[in-house]
C-alpha positions in Angstrom: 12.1 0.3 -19.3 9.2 -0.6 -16.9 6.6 2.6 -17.5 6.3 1.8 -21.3 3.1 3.5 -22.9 1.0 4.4 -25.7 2.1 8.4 -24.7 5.8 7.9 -24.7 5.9 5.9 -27.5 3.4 8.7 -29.6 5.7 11.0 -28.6 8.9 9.5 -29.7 10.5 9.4 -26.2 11.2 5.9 -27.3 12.4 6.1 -30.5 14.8 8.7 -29.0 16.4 7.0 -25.9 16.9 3.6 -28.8 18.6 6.4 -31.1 20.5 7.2 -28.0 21.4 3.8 -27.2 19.8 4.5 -23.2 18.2 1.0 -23.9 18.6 -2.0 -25.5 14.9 -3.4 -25.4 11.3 -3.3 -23.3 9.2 -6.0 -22.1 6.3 -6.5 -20.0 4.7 -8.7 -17.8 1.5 -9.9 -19.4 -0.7 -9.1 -16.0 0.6 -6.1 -15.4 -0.1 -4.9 -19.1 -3.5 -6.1 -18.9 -4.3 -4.0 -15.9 -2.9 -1.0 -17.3 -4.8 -1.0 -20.9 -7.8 -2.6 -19.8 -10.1 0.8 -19.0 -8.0 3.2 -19.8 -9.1 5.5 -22.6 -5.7 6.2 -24.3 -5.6 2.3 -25.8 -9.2 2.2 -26.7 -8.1 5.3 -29.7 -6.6 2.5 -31.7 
């Protein structure tokens, strides 16, 4: 998975597709994370 986010993951898209055997795992590439949470709203709920 390379789109993983707070939305899909509140939603239980993800627990679904692991239930469902679509995937077998997620990672991220540190700088890339960073860019996406830092600023946007969603991650500053929690």
């Amino acid at each position: 998975m390379a789109n993983l986010s707070r939305n899909i993951i509140d939603s239980g898209e993800v627990k679904n597709m692991i239930g469902q055997k679509e995937f077998r795992g997620i990672t991220s590439n540190s700088t890339i994370f960073e860019k996406v949470i830092t600023g946007n709203a969603i991650y500053d709920q929690r």
